[in-house]
C-alpha positions as a LaTeX table, in Angstrom:
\begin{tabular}{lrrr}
\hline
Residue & $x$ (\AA) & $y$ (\AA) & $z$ (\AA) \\
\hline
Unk1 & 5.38 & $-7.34$ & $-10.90$ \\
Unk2 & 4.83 & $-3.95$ & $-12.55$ \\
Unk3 & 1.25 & $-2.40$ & $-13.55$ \\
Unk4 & 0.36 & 0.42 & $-16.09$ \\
Unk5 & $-1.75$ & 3.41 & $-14.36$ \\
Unk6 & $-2.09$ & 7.17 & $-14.74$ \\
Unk7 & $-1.41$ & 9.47 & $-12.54$ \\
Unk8 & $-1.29$ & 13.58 & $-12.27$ \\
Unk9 & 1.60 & 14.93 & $-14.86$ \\
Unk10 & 3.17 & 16.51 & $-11.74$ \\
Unk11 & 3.33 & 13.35 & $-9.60$ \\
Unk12 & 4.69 & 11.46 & $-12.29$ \\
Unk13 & 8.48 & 11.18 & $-11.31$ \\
Unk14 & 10.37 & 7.75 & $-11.25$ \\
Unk15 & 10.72 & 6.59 & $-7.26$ \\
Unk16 & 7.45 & 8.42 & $-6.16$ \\
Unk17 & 5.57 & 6.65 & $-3.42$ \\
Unk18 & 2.01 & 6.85 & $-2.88$ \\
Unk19 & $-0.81$ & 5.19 & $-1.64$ \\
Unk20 & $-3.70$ & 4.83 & $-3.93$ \\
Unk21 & $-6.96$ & 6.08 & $-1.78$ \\
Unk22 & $-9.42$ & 4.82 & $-4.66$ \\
Unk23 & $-11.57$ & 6.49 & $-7.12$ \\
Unk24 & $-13.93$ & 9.53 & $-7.12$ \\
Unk25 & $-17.44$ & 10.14 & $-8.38$ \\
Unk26 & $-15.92$ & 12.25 & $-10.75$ \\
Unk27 & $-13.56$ & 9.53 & $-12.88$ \\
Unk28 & $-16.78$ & 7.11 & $-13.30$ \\
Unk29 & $-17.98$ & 8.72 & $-16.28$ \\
Unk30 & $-14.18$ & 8.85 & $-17.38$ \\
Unk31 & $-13.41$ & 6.58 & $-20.38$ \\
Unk32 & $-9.64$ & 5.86 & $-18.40$ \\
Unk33 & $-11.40$ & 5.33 & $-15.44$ \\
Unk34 & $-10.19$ & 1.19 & $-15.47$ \\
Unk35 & $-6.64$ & 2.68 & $-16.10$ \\
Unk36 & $-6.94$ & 4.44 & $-13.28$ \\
Unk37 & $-8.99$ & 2.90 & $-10.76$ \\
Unk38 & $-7.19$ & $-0.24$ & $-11.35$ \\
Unk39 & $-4.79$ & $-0.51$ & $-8.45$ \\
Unk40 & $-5.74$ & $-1.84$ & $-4.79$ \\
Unk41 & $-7.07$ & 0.33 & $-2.24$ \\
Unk42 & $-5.20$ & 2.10 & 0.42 \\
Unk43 & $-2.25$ & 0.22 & $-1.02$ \\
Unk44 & 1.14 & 1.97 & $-1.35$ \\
Unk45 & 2.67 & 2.11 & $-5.05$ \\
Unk46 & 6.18 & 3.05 & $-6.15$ \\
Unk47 & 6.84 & 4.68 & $-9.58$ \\
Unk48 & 8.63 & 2.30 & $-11.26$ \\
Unk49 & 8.81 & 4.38 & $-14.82$ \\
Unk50 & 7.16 & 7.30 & $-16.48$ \\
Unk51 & 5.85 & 7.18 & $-20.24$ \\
Unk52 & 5.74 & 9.78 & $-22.35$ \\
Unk53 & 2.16 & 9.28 & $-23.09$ \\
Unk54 & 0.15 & 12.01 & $-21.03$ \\
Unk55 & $-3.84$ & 12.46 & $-21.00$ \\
Unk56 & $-6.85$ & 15.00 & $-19.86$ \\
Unk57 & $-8.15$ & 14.35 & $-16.86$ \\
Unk58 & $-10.98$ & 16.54 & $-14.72$ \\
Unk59 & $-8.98$ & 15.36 & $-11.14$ \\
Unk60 & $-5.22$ & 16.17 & $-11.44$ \\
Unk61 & $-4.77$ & 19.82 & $-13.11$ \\
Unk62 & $-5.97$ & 18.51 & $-16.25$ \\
Unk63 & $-3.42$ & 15.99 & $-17.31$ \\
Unk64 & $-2.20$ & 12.40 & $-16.57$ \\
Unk65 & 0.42 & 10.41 & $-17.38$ \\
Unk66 & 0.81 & 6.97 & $-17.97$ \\
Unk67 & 3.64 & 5.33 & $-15.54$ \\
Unk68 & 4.76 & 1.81 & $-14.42$ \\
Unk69 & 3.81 & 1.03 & $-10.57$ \\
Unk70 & 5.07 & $-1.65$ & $-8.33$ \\
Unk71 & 3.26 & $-2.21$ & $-4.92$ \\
Unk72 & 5.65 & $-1.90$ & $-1.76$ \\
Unk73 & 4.99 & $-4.32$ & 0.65 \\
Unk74 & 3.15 & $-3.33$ & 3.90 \\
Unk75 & 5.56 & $-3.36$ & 6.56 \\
Unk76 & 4.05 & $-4.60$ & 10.24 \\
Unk77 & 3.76 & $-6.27$ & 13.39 \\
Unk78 & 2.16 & $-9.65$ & 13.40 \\
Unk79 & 2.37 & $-13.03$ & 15.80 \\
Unk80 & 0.91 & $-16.50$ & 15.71 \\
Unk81 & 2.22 & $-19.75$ & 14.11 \\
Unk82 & 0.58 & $-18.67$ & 11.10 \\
Unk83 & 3.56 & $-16.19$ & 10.49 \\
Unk84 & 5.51 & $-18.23$ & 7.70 \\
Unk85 & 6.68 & $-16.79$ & 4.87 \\
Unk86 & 4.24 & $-17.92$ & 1.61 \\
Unk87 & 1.27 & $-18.17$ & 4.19 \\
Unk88 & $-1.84$ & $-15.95$ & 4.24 \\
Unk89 & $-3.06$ & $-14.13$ & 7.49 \\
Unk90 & $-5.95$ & $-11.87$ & 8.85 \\
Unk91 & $-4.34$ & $-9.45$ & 10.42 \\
Unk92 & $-6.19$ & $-7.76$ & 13.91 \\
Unk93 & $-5.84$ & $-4.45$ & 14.83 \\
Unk94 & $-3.75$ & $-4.27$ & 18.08 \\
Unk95 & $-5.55$ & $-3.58$ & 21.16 \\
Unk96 & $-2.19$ & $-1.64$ & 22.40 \\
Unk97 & $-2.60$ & 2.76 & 22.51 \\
Unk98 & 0.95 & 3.31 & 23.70 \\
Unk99 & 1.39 & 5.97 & 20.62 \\
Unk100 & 4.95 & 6.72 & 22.01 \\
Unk101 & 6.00 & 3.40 & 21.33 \\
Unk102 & 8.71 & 3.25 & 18.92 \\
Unk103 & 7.02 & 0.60 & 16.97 \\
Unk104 & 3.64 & 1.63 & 17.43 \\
Unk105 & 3.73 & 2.25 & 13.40 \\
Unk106 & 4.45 & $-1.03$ & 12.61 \\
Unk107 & 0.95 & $-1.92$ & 14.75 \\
Unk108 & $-0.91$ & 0.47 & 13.84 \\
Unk109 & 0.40 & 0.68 & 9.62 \\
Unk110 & $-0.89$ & 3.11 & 7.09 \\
Unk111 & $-2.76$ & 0.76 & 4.73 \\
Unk112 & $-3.86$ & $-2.04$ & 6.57 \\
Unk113 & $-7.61$ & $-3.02$ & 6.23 \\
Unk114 & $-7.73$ & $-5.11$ & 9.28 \\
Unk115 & $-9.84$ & $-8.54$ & 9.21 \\
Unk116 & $-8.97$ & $-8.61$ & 5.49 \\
Unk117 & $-5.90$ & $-11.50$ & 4.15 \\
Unk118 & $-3.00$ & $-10.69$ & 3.28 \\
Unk119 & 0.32 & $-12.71$ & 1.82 \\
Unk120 & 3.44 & $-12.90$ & 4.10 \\
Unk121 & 6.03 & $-11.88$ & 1.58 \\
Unk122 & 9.18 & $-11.75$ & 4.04 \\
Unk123 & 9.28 & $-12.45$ & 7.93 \\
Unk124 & 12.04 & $-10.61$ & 9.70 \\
Unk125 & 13.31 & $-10.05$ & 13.06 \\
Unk126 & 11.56 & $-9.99$ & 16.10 \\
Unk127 & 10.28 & $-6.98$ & 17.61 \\
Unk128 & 10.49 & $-5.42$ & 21.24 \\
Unk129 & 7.01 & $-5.32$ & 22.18 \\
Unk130 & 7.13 & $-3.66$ & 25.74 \\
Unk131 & 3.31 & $-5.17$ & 26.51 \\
Unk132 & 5.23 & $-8.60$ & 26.24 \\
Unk133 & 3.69 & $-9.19$ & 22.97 \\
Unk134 & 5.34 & $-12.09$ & 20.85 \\
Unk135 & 5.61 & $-9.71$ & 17.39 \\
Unk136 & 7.71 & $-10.59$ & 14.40 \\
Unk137 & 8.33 & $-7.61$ & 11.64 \\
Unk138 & 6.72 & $-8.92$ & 8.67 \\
Unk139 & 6.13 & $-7.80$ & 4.98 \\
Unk140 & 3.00 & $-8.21$ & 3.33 \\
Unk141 & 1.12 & $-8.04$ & $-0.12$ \\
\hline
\end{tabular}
């Protein structure tokens, strides 16, 4: 499902990904501020389409234009019998620090609030977990 946001003019391009860090104290006085601020925190967005409609703004070099977003699923580690496609899980950070693990990312994602529920949109393969860790590659919204 696609939303309508703004973004800076020179970000706007068809495919960009980003992750949407929140507002700033300088868009709440900003009568697009619900345009903008509208997405979910530290979520990652894909640029689905780019309108021609373009506006000032005080953050992004003084213009913004108005695009079509989809959110990309967070990709990560999760185990439990709670990991069913359709279900909704907490997700807890890892305990594990081997950062030369090669899937320490998918532990440890960019964009993951910990404690906080998430959607399991897709549950993939399992993962090689060299603690002995029973993980499963999942995809989550």
């Amino acid at each position: 499902m696609s939303s309508v946001t703004l973004i800076g003019k020179d970000l706007a391009k068809e495919g960009l990904e980003f992750r949407f860090g929140g507002c700033l104290s300088k868009c709440q006085d900003c009568e697009l501020k619900n345009s903008c601020c509208g997405l979910k925190k530290n979520r990652w967005y894909k640029v689905k389409g780019v309108r021609d409609k373009s506006h000032d703004c005080k953050v992004h070099d003084g213009k913004v234009n108005v695009v079509e977003v989809e959110e990309i699923p967070i990709e990560t580690a999760a185990s439990g019998p709670s990991v069913i496609e359709g279900s909704v899980i907490r997700l807890e950070d890892k305990e594990c620090d081997d950062i030369d693990c090669e899937n320490y990312h998918l532990c440890h994602p960019n964009g993951i609030e910990f404690n906080k529920k998430y959607n399991i949109e897709e549950v993939g393969e399992d993962i090689d977990c060299p603690e002995g860790e029973d993980l499963k590659m999942v995809k989550l919204k």
